[in-house]
C-alpha positions as CSV (number, residue, x, y, z in Angstrom):
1,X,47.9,-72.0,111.5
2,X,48.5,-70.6,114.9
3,X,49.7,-72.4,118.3
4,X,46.2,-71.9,119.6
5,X,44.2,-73.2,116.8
6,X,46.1,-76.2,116.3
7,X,45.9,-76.6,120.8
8,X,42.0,-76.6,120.0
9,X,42.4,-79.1,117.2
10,X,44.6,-81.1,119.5
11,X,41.8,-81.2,121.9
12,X,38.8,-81.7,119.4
13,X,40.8,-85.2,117.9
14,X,41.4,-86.2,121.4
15,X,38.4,-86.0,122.3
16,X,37.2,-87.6,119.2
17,X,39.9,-90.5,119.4
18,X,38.3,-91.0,123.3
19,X,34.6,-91.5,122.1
20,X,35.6,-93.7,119.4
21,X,37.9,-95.8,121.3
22,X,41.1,-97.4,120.3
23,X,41.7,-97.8,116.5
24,X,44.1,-100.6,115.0
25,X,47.4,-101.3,115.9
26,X,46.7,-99.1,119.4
27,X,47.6,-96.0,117.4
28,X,44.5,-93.2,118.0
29,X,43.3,-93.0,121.3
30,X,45.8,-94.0,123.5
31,X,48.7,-92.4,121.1
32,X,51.3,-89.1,121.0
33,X,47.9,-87.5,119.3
34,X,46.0,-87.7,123.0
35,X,48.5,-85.2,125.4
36,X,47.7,-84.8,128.8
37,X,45.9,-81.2,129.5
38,X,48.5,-80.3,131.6
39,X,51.6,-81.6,129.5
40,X,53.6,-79.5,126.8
41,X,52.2,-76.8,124.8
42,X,51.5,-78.1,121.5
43,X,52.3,-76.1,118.6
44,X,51.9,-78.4,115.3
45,X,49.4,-80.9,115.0
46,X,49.5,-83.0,111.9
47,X,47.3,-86.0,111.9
48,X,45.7,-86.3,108.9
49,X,42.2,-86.5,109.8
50,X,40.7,-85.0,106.9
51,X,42.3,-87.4,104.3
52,X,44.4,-84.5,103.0
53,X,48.3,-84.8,102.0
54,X,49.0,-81.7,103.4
55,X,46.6,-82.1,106.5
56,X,44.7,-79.1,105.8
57,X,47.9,-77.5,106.5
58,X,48.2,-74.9,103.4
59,X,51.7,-74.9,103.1
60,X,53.0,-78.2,104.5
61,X,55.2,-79.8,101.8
62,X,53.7,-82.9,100.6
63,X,56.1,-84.5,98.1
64,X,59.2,-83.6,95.2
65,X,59.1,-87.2,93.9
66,X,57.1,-86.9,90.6
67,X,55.4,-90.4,90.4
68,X,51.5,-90.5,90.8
69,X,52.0,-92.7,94.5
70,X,55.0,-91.5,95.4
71,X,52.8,-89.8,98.2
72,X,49.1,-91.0,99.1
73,X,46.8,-90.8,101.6
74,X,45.7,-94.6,103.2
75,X,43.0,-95.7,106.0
76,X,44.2,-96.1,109.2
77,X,41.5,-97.1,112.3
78,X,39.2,-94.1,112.6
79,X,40.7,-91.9,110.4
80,X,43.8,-91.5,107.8
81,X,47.7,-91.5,107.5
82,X,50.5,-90.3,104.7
83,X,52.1,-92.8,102.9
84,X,55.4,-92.3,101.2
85,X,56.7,-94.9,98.3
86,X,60.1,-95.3,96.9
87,X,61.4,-97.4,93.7
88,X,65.1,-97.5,92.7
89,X,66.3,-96.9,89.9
90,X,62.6,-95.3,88.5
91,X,63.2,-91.3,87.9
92,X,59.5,-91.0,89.5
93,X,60.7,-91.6,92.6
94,X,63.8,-89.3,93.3
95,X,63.5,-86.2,94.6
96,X,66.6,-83.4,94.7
97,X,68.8,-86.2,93.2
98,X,68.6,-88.9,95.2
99,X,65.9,-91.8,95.6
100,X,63.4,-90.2,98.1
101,X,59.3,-89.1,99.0
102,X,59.1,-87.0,102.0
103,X,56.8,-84.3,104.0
104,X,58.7,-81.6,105.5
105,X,57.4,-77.9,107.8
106,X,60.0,-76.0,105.7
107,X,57.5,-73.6,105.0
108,X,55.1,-73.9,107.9
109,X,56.7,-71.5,110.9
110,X,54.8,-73.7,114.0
111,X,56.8,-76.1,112.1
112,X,60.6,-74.6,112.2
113,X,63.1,-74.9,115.2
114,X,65.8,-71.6,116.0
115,X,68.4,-71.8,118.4
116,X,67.3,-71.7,122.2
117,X,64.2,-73.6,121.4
118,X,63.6,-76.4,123.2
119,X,60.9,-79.3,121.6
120,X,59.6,-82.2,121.5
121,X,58.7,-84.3,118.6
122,X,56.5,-87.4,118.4
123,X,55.4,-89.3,115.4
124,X,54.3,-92.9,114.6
125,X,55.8,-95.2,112.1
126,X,54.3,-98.1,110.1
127,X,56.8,-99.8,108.1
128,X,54.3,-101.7,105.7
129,X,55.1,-105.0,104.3
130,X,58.4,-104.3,104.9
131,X,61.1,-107.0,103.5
132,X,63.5,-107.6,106.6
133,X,67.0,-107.5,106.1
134,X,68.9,-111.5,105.3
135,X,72.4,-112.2,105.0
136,X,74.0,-111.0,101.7
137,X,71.5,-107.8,101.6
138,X,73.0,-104.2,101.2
139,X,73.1,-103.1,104.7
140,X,72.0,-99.3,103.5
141,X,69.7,-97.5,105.8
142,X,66.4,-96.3,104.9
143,X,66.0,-92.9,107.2
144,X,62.1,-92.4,108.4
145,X,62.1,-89.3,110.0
146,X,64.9,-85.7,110.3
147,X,64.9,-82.7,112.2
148,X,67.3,-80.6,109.1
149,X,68.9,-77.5,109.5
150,X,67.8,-75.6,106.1
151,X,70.0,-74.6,103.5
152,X,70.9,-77.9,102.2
153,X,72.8,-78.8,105.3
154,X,73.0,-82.4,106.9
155,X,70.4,-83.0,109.2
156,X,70.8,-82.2,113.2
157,X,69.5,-85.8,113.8
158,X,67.4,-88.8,112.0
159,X,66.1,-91.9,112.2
160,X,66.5,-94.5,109.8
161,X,65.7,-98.4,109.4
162,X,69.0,-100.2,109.2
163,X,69.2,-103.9,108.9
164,X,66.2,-105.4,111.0
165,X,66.7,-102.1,113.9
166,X,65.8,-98.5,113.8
167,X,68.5,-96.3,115.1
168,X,68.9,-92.5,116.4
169,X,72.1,-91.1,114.2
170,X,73.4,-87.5,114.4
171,X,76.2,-87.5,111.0
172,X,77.5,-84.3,112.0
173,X,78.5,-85.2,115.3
174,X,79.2,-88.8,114.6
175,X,76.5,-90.4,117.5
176,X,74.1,-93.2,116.9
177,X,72.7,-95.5,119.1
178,X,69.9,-98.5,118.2
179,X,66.8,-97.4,119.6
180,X,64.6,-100.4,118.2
181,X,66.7,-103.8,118.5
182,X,64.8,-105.6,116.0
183,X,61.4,-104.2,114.8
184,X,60.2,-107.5,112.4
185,X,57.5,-108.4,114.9
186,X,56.1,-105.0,114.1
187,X,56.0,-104.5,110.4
188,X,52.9,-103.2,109.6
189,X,52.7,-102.5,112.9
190,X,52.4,-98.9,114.1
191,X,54.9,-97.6,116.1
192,X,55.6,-94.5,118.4
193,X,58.6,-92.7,118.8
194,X,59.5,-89.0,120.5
195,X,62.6,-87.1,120.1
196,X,63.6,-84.2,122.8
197,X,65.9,-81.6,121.7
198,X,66.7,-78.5,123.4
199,X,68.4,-76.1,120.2
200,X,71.7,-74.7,120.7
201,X,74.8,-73.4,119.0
202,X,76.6,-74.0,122.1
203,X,77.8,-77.7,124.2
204,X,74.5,-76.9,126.3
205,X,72.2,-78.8,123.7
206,X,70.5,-82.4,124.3
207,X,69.1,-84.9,122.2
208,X,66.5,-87.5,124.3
209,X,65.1,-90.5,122.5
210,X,61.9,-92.6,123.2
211,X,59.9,-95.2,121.8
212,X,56.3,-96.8,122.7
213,X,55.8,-100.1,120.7
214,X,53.2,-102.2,120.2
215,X,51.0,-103.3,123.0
216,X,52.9,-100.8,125.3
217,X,51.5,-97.9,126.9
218,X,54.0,-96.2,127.9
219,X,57.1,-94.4,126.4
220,X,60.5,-95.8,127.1
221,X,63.4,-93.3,127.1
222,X,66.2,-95.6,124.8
223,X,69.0,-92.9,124.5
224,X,70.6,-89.3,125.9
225,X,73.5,-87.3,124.7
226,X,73.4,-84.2,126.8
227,X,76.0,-81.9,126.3
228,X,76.1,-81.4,122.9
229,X,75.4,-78.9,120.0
230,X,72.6,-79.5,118.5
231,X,72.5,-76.5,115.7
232,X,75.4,-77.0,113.7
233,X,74.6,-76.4,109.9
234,X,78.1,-75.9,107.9
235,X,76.2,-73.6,105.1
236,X,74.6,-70.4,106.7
237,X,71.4,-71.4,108.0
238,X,68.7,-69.9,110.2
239,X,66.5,-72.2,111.6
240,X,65.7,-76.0,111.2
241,X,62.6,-78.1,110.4
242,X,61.2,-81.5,110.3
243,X,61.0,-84.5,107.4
244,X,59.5,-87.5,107.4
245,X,58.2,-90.3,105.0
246,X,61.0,-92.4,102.9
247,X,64.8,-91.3,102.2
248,X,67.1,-94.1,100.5
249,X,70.8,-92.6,100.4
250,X,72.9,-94.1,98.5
251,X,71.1,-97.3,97.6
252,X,70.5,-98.8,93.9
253,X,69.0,-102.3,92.3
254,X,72.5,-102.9,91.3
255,X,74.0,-102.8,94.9
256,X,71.0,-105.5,95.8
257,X,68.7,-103.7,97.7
258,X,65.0,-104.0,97.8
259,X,63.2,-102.1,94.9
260,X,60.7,-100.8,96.6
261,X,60.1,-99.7,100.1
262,X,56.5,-98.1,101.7
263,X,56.3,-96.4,104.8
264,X,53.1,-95.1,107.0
265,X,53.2,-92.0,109.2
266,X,50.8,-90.2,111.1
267,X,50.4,-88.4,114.2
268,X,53.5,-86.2,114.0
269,X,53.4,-83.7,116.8
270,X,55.2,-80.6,117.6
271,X,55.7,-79.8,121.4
272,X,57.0,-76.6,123.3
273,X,59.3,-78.1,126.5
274,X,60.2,-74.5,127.6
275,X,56.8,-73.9,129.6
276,X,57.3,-75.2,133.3
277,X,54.4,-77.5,132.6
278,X,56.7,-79.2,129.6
279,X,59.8,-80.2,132.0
């Protein structure tokens, strides 16, 4: 799908989202979904209005995992988002070895990053009835959302669920930072988060991190690293692209953590920042 048919979807479920007024948990019309007319170009809209797993997005990955509800489509408000499911120690549920469901733009171009692109992307998160971390649990993080340099490299950046917090890590260059400081009075709540990122191979690159939660209606930057390189895949690797849904590294029934974990997304949004009007 090209940048200016997904701009006129953009505008079409804005406009929708504005007659129909705000949906539950404050996540349609007021949400990353509904950009101003004279903010960033928006390239990739994926919002899963049409009840779809892929979005009506031909060649959106949906899910690897082999079990039935690994990946579903569930009611939210007005419309829809994905869900993604994972089980340890159940075979249905891993995905390229390791205990995981996700969505990724691999193969979707509006949906892949190069060097010297600059974008922004925003997504909402519902971490649904989510068992909060207690004393004596594996303290394993559960990652929500990547931006990953293909080739089977690490990815640039993620987010992940980690204790009772969600936190901003990049593994190659060893930075994280707690962007949510404790998110249990929002499970099964939705909340907004937007990631900046200008793409370089160079110390010019910057990562900027905000989040919107519940009953807020604003973005709050929470963390900058500027001066950084941002494109760093160790295997040969072109371009980048986005993940999201459920990603368990590392964790197993035997090292006590909780079977099974479900998490909502929806509204994930790709923006251009290099237009003037995106600065």
């Amino acid at each position: 799908m090209t940048a200016a048919a997904m701009a006129g979807a953009l505008t079409l479920a804005c406009l929708t989202a504005a007659q129909a007024g705000q949906n539950s948990e404050d996540r349609a019309a007021s949400g990353p979904s509904c950009a101003a007319a004279d903010g960033p170009s928006p390239l990739l809209t994926i919002d899963y209005r049409n009840g779809r797993l892929n979005s009506g997005i031909p060649d959106l990955t949906t899910t690897h995992a082999t079990a039935a509800d690994a990946s579903y489509v569930v009611p939210s408000g007005a419309d829809h988002a994905v869900a993604h499911k994972v089980t340890l120690g159940d075979p249905g549920y891993v995905s390229d070895g390791a205990p995981r469901s996700e969505s990724a733009t691999n193969d979707v171009h509006e949906g892949k990053f190069v060097v010297g692109d600059e974008q922004r992307y925003e997504f909402s998160v519902l971490l649904n009835d989510w068992q909060p971390f207690r004393p004596g649990d594996s303290e394993s993080g559960d990652i929500i959302f990547q931006g990953k340099h293909a080739g089977g490299n690490l990815p640039s950046f993620y987010l992940m669920a980690k204790r009772n917090s969600i936190a901003f890590r990049s593994p190659t260059l060893d930075l994280q930072s707690t962007v949510v400081d404790d998110f249990r009075p929002h499970i099964d709540q939705w909340m907004h988060f937007r990631v900046d990122v200008r793409w370089t191979d160079d110390m010019t690159g910057y990562y900027k991190v905000s989040t919107r939660m519940p009953g807020s209606s604003q973005f709050t930057l929470r963390q900058t690293y500027e001066n950084v390189k941002t494109f760093h895949p160790v295997n040969p690797a072109d371009f980048g692209y986005l993940k999201w849904g459920l990603y368990r590294p590392g964790q197993s029934p035997t090292k006590g953590d909780v079977p099974t974990r479900i998490v909502h997304h929806d509204d994930i949004r790709i923006l251009d920042l290099s237009q003037p009007s995106g600065r």
